[in-house]
N, C-alpha and C positions, 0 to 999 in steps of 0.2 A: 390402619389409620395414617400410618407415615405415608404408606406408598401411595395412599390417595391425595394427602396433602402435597405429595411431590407433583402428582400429575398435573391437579387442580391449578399448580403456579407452573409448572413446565409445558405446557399443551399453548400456552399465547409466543412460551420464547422460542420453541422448535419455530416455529408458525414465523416468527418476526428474526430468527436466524437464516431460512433460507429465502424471504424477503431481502435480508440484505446478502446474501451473498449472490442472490442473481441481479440484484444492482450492481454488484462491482465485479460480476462480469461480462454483464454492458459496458463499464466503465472500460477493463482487457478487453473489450472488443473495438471499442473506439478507438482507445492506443495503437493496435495494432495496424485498424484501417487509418491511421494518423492523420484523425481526424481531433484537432487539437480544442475546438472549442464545445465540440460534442463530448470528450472528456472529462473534462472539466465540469461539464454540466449535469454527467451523471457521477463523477467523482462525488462533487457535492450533493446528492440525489443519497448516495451509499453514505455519505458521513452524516446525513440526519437520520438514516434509517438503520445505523449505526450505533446512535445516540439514543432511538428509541428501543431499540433492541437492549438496550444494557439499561435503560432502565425499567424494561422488565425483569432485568437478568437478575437486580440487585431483588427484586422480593424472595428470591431464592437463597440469599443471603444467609438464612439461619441454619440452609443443612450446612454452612462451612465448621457446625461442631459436632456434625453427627461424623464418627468414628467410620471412615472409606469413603462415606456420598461427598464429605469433606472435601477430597483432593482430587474431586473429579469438578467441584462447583471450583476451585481456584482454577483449575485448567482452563475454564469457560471464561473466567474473569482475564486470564492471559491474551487469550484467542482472541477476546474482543479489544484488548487495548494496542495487541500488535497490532489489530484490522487499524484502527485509530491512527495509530501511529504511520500504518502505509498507506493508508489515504489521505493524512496530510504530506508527505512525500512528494503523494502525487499531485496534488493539488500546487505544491509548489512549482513543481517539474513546469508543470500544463499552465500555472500560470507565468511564468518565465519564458517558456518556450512562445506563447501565444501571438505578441506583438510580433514576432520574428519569423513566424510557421512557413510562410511562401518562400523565402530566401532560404529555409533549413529543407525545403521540398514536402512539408508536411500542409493540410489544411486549417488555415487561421484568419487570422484578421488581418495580419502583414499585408502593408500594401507596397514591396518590391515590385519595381517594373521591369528589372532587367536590367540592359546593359552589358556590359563587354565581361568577357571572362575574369579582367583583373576587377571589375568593381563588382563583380558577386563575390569574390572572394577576400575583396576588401570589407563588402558589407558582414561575411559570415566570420571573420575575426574580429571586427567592431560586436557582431552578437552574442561571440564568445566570453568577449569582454563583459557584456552584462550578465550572461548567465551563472558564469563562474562562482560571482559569488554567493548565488543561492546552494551552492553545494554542501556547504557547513551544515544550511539548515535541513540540507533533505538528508544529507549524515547523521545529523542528532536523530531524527524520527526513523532511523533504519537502523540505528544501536537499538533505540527502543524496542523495537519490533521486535527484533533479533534476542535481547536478554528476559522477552517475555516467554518468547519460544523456546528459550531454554530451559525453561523451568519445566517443561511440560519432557514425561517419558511415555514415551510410544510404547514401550513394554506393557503401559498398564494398559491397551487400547485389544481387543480385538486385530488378527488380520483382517474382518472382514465382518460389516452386522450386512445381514441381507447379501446383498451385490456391490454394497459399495465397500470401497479397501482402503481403510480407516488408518492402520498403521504406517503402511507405507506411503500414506497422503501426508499423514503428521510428519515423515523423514523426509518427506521432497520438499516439504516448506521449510522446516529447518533448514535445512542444506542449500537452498534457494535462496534465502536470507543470511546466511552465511557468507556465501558467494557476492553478492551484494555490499556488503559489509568489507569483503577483501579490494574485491573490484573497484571501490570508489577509495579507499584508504590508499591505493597505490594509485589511481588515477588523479587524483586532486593535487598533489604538486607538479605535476606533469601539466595539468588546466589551468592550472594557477601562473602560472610563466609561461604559457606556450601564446598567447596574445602579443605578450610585450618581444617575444621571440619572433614571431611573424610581424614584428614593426609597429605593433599598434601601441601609442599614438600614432 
Protein backbone atom coordinates (compact mmCIF):
# COMPACT_ATOMS: atom_id res chain seq x y z
CA UNK A 1 0.00 0.00 0.00
CA UNK A 2 2.99 2.41 0.82
CA UNK A 3 4.78 1.61 -2.40
CA UNK A 4 1.74 2.47 -4.24
CA UNK A 5 0.85 5.43 -2.39
CA UNK A 6 4.55 6.46 -3.09
CA UNK A 7 4.15 5.94 -6.78
CA UNK A 8 0.62 7.37 -7.03
CA UNK A 9 2.28 11.00 -5.87
CA UNK A 10 5.83 10.37 -7.33
CA UNK A 11 5.02 9.48 -11.19
CA UNK A 12 3.66 13.59 -11.82
CA UNK A 13 7.05 14.79 -9.85
CA UNK A 14 9.62 12.51 -11.89
CA UNK A 15 7.41 13.79 -14.90
CA UNK A 16 7.67 17.80 -13.71
CA UNK A 17 11.58 17.05 -12.60
CA UNK A 18 12.93 16.50 -15.73
CA UNK A 19 10.49 19.23 -17.33
CA UNK A 20 12.38 21.41 -15.40
CA UNK A 21 15.67 20.23 -15.70
CA UNK A 22 15.64 20.36 -19.62
CA UNK A 23 14.53 23.94 -19.20
CA UNK A 24 17.53 24.93 -17.57
CA UNK A 25 19.55 23.41 -19.87
CA UNK A 26 18.24 25.55 -22.38
CA UNK A 27 18.83 28.10 -20.06
CA UNK A 28 23.20 26.40 -20.13
CA UNK A 29 22.77 26.55 -23.48
CA UNK A 30 21.90 30.10 -24.15
CA UNK A 31 24.66 31.23 -21.55
CA UNK A 32 26.95 29.46 -23.40
CA UNK A 33 25.98 30.74 -26.95
CA UNK A 34 25.70 34.29 -24.87
CA UNK A 35 22.93 34.95 -25.88
CA UNK A 36 21.84 37.09 -23.00
CA UNK A 37 18.30 37.88 -23.53
CA UNK A 38 17.36 34.24 -24.72
CA UNK A 39 18.72 33.44 -21.01
CA UNK A 40 17.04 35.24 -19.25
CA UNK A 41 13.87 34.07 -20.87
CA UNK A 42 14.31 30.72 -20.36
CA UNK A 43 15.98 31.25 -16.94
CA UNK A 44 12.49 32.48 -16.03
CA UNK A 45 10.78 29.54 -18.06
CA UNK A 46 13.04 27.05 -15.39
CA UNK A 47 12.08 29.12 -12.32
CA UNK A 48 8.17 28.59 -12.89
CA UNK A 49 8.66 25.22 -13.85
CA UNK A 50 10.62 25.04 -10.77
CA UNK A 51 7.89 26.39 -8.66
CA UNK A 52 5.65 24.03 -10.14
CA UNK A 53 7.76 21.09 -9.59
CA UNK A 54 8.04 21.61 -5.79
CA UNK A 55 4.79 21.96 -5.46
CA UNK A 56 4.14 18.71 -6.50
CA UNK A 57 7.11 17.80 -4.52
CA UNK A 58 5.59 18.98 -1.25
CA UNK A 59 2.49 16.35 -1.53
CA UNK A 60 5.20 13.78 -1.01
CA UNK A 61 5.75 15.62 2.22
CA UNK A 62 4.43 12.81 4.63
CA UNK A 63 7.05 10.05 3.67
CA UNK A 64 9.66 12.68 5.47
CA UNK A 65 8.60 10.39 8.74
CA UNK A 66 8.72 7.14 7.15
CA UNK A 67 12.06 5.69 8.75
CA UNK A 68 14.85 5.77 5.23
CA UNK A 69 12.10 7.21 2.25
CA UNK A 70 12.72 10.15 4.93
CA UNK A 71 16.04 11.28 3.95
CA UNK A 72 15.78 10.66 0.52
CA UNK A 73 12.44 13.03 0.40
CA UNK A 74 14.71 15.99 2.34
CA UNK A 75 17.48 15.45 -0.50
CA UNK A 76 14.75 16.18 -3.15
CA UNK A 77 13.64 19.13 -0.96
CA UNK A 78 17.59 20.43 -1.17
CA UNK A 79 18.00 19.72 -4.78
CA UNK A 80 14.98 21.89 -5.53
CA UNK A 81 15.81 24.95 -3.38
CA UNK A 82 19.53 24.95 -4.55
CA UNK A 83 17.90 24.85 -8.39
CA UNK A 84 16.02 28.02 -6.76
CA UNK A 85 18.58 29.47 -5.44
CA UNK A 86 20.76 29.25 -8.92
CA UNK A 87 18.35 30.32 -11.13
CA UNK A 88 17.85 33.44 -9.23
CA UNK A 89 21.83 33.86 -9.45
CA UNK A 90 21.24 33.65 -12.84
CA UNK A 91 18.58 35.76 -13.30
CA UNK A 92 20.47 38.28 -11.72
CA UNK A 93 23.77 37.81 -13.64
CA UNK A 94 21.45 38.02 -17.08
CA UNK A 95 19.66 40.74 -15.86
CA UNK A 96 22.62 43.03 -15.07
CA UNK A 97 24.57 41.95 -17.82
CA UNK A 98 21.64 42.67 -20.43
CA UNK A 99 21.70 46.57 -20.97
CA UNK A 100 25.51 46.20 -21.49
CA UNK A 101 25.74 42.56 -23.58
CA UNK A 102 27.07 44.39 -27.08
CA UNK A 103 29.99 46.28 -25.40
CA UNK A 104 30.69 42.98 -23.04
CA UNK A 105 30.71 40.97 -26.76
CA UNK A 106 27.77 39.03 -25.76
CA UNK A 107 24.00 39.22 -27.40
CA UNK A 108 21.51 41.81 -25.81
CA UNK A 109 19.73 44.73 -25.95
CA UNK A 110 23.07 47.14 -25.55
CA UNK A 111 23.01 49.53 -27.97
CA UNK A 112 27.05 50.49 -28.05
CA UNK A 113 28.05 51.76 -31.54
CA UNK A 114 31.66 51.73 -31.09
CA UNK A 115 34.08 54.03 -31.21
CA UNK A 116 37.76 54.07 -30.59
CA UNK A 117 39.49 51.59 -28.53
CA UNK A 118 39.90 54.06 -25.38
CA UNK A 119 35.87 54.61 -25.38
CA UNK A 120 35.05 50.67 -25.48
CA UNK A 121 37.09 50.40 -22.65
CA UNK A 122 35.86 53.48 -21.12
CA UNK A 123 32.44 52.26 -21.65
CA UNK A 124 33.25 48.48 -20.23
CA UNK A 125 34.67 50.01 -16.74
CA UNK A 126 31.60 52.40 -16.49
CA UNK A 127 29.77 48.73 -16.87
CA UNK A 128 31.72 47.24 -14.36
CA UNK A 129 30.80 49.89 -12.21
CA UNK A 130 27.08 48.79 -12.45
CA UNK A 131 27.42 45.38 -12.37
CA UNK A 132 29.60 45.08 -9.46
CA UNK A 133 27.13 45.55 -7.23
CA UNK A 134 24.90 42.94 -7.99
CA UNK A 135 27.63 40.50 -6.79
CA UNK A 136 26.58 40.35 -3.11
CA UNK A 137 23.18 39.38 -4.38
CA UNK A 138 24.32 36.48 -6.67
CA UNK A 139 26.78 35.52 -3.52
CA UNK A 140 23.77 35.27 -1.09
CA UNK A 141 21.91 32.66 -3.66
CA UNK A 142 25.21 30.69 -4.44
CA UNK A 143 25.76 30.25 -0.45
CA UNK A 144 22.26 29.02 -0.67
CA UNK A 145 22.79 26.73 -3.21
CA UNK A 146 25.90 25.56 -1.99
CA UNK A 147 24.78 24.78 2.01
CA UNK A 148 21.68 22.94 0.50
CA UNK A 149 24.04 20.71 -1.45
CA UNK A 150 25.73 19.86 1.49
CA UNK A 151 23.45 18.45 3.22
CA UNK A 152 22.91 15.74 0.72
CA UNK A 153 25.62 12.42 0.88
CA UNK A 154 26.42 10.91 -2.37
CA UNK A 155 27.12 7.72 -0.47
CA UNK A 156 23.57 6.95 0.01
CA UNK A 157 23.06 7.33 -3.92
CA UNK A 158 23.79 4.42 -6.23
CA UNK A 159 26.94 4.73 -8.86
CA UNK A 160 24.67 4.27 -11.36
CA UNK A 161 20.47 3.39 -11.74
CA UNK A 162 20.22 2.23 -15.37
CA UNK A 163 23.04 4.29 -17.38
CA UNK A 164 22.80 7.29 -15.78
CA UNK A 165 25.80 7.89 -12.92
CA UNK A 166 23.94 9.26 -10.21
CA UNK A 167 26.87 9.53 -7.49
CA UNK A 168 29.33 11.10 -9.21
CA UNK A 169 26.84 13.68 -10.77
CA UNK A 170 25.74 14.62 -6.95
CA UNK A 171 30.00 15.19 -6.36
CA UNK A 172 30.61 17.31 -9.67
CA UNK A 173 27.69 19.58 -8.38
CA UNK A 174 28.83 19.89 -5.09
CA UNK A 175 32.30 20.69 -5.98
CA UNK A 176 31.01 23.01 -8.93
CA UNK A 177 29.29 25.10 -6.24
CA UNK A 178 31.84 24.90 -4.14
CA UNK A 179 34.13 26.41 -6.74
CA UNK A 180 31.85 29.12 -7.26
CA UNK A 181 31.51 29.89 -3.74
CA UNK A 182 35.69 30.29 -3.63
CA UNK A 183 35.86 31.93 -6.93
CA UNK A 184 33.50 34.78 -6.28
CA UNK A 185 34.70 35.19 -2.24
CA UNK A 186 38.04 36.10 -3.57
CA UNK A 187 37.09 37.82 -6.79
CA UNK A 188 34.72 40.47 -5.17
CA UNK A 189 37.18 42.69 -3.55
CA UNK A 190 39.37 42.72 -6.40
CA UNK A 191 35.63 43.90 -8.55
CA UNK A 192 34.76 45.98 -5.99
CA UNK A 193 37.94 48.50 -6.42
CA UNK A 194 39.11 47.56 -9.71
CA UNK A 195 36.66 50.41 -11.54
CA UNK A 196 37.77 53.17 -9.29
CA UNK A 197 41.44 51.72 -10.00
CA UNK A 198 40.88 52.02 -13.75
CA UNK A 199 39.85 55.83 -13.09
CA UNK A 200 36.15 55.49 -13.02
CA UNK A 201 34.59 58.41 -12.28
Amino acid sequence: ILSILVMVFAVPVVSSFKETKNKGEEAVKAIKDQNLPLAEEKLKDTQKSLSSTYTKYKRLEWTKFIPFLGRYWKDGQNILEAGEAGVKAGLVLTEALNPYADVLGFKGEGSFSGGTAEDRIAKIVETLAEIVPKIDQIQVQIKIAQENLAEINPQHYPEKIKEIEVRSQITKTQEMIDQAVITLNEAKPALKVLPEVLGYP
